[in-house]
C-alpha positions in Angstrom: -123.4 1.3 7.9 -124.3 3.7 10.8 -123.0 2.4 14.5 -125.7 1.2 16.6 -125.8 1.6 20.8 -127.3 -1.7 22.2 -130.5 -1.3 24.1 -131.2 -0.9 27.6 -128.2 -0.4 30.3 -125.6 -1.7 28.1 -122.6 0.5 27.1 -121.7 -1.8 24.0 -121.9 0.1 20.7 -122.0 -2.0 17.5 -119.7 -1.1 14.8 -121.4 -2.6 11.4 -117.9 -1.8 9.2 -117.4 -5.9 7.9 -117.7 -7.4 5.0 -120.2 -4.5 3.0 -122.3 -5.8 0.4 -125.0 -4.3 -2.0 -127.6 -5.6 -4.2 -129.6 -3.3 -6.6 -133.5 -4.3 -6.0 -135.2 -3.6 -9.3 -138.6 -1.8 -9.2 -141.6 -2.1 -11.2 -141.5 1.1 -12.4 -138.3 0.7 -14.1 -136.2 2.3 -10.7 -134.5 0.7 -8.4 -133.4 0.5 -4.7 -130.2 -1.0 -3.1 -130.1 -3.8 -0.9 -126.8 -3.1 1.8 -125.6 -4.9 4.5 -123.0 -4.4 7.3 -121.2 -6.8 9.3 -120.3 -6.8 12.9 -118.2 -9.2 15.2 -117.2 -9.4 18.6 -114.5 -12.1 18.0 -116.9 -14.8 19.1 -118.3 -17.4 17.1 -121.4 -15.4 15.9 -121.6 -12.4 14.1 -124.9 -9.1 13.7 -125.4 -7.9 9.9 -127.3 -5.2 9.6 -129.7 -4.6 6.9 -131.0 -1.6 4.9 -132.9 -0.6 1.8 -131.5 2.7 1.0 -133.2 5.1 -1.8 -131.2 7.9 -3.1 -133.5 11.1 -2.8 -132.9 14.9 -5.0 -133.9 17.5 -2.9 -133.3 21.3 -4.2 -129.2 21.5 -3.5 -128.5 17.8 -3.8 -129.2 14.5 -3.0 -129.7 12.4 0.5 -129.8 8.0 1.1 -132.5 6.8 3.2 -133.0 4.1 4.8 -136.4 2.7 4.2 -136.1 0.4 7.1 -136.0 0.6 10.7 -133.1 -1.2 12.8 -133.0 -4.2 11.8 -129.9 -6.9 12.3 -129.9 -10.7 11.9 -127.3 -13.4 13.5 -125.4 -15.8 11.7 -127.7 -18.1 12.6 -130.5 -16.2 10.8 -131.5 -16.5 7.5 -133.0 -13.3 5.6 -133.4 -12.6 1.6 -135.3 -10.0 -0.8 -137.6 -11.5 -2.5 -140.0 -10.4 -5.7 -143.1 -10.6 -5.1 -145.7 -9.0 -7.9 -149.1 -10.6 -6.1 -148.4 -9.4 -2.9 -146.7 -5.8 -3.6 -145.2 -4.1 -6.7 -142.0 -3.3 -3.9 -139.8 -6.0 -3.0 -140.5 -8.1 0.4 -138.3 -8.3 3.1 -138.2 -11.8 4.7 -136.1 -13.4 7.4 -135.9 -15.9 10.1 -134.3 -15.7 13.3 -134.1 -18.8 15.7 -135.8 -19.4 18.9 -133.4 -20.6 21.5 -135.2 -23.9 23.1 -134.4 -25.1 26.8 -131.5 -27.9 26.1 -130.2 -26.6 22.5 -126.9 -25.5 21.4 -125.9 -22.4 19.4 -125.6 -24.6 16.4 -127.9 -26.7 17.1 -131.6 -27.4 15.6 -134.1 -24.6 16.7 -137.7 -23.9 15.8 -137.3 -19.8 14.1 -139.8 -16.8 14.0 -139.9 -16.0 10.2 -141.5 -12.1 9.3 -142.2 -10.5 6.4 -141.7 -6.9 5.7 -143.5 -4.8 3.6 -143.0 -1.1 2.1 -146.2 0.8 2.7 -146.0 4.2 0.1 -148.2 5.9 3.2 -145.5 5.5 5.6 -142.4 5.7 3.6 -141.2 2.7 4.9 -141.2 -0.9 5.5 -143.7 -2.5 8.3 -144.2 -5.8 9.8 -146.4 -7.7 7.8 -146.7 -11.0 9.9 -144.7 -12.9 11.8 -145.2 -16.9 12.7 -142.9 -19.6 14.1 -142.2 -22.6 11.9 -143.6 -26.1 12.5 -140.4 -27.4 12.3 -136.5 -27.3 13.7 -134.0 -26.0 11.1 -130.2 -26.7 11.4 -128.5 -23.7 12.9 -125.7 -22.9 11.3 -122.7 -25.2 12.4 -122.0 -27.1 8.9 -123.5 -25.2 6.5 -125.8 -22.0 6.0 -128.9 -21.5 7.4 -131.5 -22.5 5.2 -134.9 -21.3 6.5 -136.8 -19.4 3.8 -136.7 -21.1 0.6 -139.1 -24.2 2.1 -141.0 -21.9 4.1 -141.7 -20.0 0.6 -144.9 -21.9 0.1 -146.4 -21.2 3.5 -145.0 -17.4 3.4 -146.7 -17.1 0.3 -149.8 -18.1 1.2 -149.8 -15.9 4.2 -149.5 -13.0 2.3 -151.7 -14.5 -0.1 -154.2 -14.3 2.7 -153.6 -10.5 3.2 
């Protein structure tokens, strides 16, 4: 996974070289993308994984990966999945929360979290920001076990791009 210079002033470069893993993300036309993450870690208690969805490309003298999705990176905090939907878009969805830091909480405490969904749009060539909302309730943040965000928001996401 490609380095990435923090924003701003900042002279920290992130390095995304732990822990790699793919996923193939089937296509309705019979094709299929990969799903690939990167890890980085600064030696603190939390960690950045990048994501991508990478589609291998022929041109005329060979062939080229791209990455259909801007920069995008989650904490360990987060929680973030592919998911198939065939109602909403005949590509797979991106979704993931992150968590909003409260006044009072702890890193692995219970926070509220922003979930969005991504979308590939065939006009753009890449994945865009479908919606974004904040849940109506705290998730546990990490500490004793993962993140677990998504799969009871699934009903609500759904409907939400339901409504699109």
């Amino acid at each position: 996974m490609p380095s990435q210079k923090a924003s701003g002033e900042s002279t920290v470069v992130y390095q995304f070289g732990l822990d790699p893993r793919s996923e193939r993300l089937p296509l309705a036309d019979g094709g299929s993308w990969a799903f690939f993450t990167g890890t980085f870690s600064g030696g603190g208690s939390g960690t950045l994984e990048r994501l991508a969805v990478l589609r291998f490309e022929w041109d005329a003298d060979a062939g080229k990966i791209v990455n259909l999705l801007p920069f995008m990176a989650v904490t360990n905090a987060s929680d973030r999945a592919m998911w198939t939907v065939p109602s909403a878009s005949p590509y797979p969805i991106l979704v993931r929360a992150d968590f909003i830091w409260g006044d009072g909480e702890t890193h692995f405490g219970q926070h509220y979290y922003t979930v969005e969904v991504w979308r590939f749009e065939p006009q753009s060539d890449q994945y865009v920001k479908a919606f974004s909302y904040r849940t109506k309730r705290k998730y546990d943040g990490g500490d004793s076990k993962p993140v677990h965000v998504l799969s009871p928001e699934r009903q609500e996401i759904e409907r939400r791009l339901d409504a699109k």
